[in-house]
C-alpha positions, 0 to 999 in steps of 0.5 A, a space after each residue: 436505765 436500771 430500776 434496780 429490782 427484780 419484778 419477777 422476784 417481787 410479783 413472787 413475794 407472799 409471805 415475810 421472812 421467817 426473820 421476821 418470826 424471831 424479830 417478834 419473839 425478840 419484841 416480846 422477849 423485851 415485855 417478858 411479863 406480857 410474853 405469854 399473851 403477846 406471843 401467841 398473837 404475834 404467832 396467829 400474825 406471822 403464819 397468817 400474813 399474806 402479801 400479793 403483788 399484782 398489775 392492778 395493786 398490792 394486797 395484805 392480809 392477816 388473822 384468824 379470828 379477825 381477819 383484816 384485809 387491805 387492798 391498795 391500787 397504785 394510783 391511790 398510793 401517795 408515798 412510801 417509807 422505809 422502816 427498821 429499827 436496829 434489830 431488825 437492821 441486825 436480822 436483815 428485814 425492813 418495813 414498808 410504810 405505804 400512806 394514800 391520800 386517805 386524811 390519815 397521818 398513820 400509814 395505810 399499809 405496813 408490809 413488814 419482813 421484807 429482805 429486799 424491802 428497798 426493791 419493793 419500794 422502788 417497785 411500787 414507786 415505779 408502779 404508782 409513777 406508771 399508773 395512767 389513765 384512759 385518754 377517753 377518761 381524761 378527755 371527757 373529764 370524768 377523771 379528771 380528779 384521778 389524773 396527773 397535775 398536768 394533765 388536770 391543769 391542761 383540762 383547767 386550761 380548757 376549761 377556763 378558755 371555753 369560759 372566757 368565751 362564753 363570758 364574751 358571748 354573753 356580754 355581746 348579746 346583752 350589749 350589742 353594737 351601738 349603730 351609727 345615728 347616721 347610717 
């Protein structure tokens, strides 16, 4: 089976495409009144930003006076969206949208100036379907949380026998056997 992308390729990718510097001149060209302001900031964004792939997660970050990173491992990413408006349809570039099951409806991470954003995300989606956990972990309960349903519904199963019989236990302890009046 072909997973369609390149890993090599992808564990390369630092930085966007330079598309993705005329996508923003283009985007404040659009608010020419605010051009000034927003080109600058859209300029500091673009020769700042820095993407790394790596076995653990991927890794953003950008600025220069406020610089802001965004660490994600595969396990925590929960699913991913394919962005482009028409003109960055136009230019060839695409965004990622990477949710985790952080509670927040916005996307945690947004990898934007991608060529080859649809190998990107069959890449992380084969990367978070592939992340397990130690057999150890598992077994011993302590990740369970972290773990695949079935592997945690396999645990409740467990669980809830060891209960069953505990509960058995007990009601035999608390009611014994009733002995015959004549024996």
């Amino acid at each position: 089976m072909s997973r369609g992308f390149d890993e090599a390729s992808i564990l390369a990718i630092e930085r966007p495409d330079p598309r993705l510097w005329t996508y923003y001149i283009l985007r404040c060209l659009i608010i020419l009144p605010l051009a000034p302001v927003l080109l600058p900031l859209h300029w500091f964004r673009y020769h700042t930003m820095r993407y790394r792939f790596t076995e653990e997660g991927v890794s953003m970050s950008w600025g220069v006076l406020f610089r802001r990173q965004i660490l994600l491992n595969y396990a925590r990413i929960q699913d991913i969206h394919l962005q482009s408006n028409v003109v960055e349809r136009w230019l060839g570039i695409g965004r990622l949208l990477v949710q985790t099951a952080s509670g927040s409806a916005s996307a945690e991470m947004t990898i934007e100036g991608l060529t080859q954003f649809e190998a990107v995300r069959d890449f992380l989606y084969s990367r978070m379907r592939g992340v397990k956990e130690p057999a150890s972990a598992a077994a011993s309960g302590a990740a369970a949380a972290d773990s695949g349903p079935d592997e945690l519904a396999d645990l409740l199963r467990e669980v809830t026998r060891e209960l069953r019989g505990l509960r058995a236990d007990l009601a035999s302890r608390q009611n014994p056997p009733s002995r015959d009046a004549h024996g």
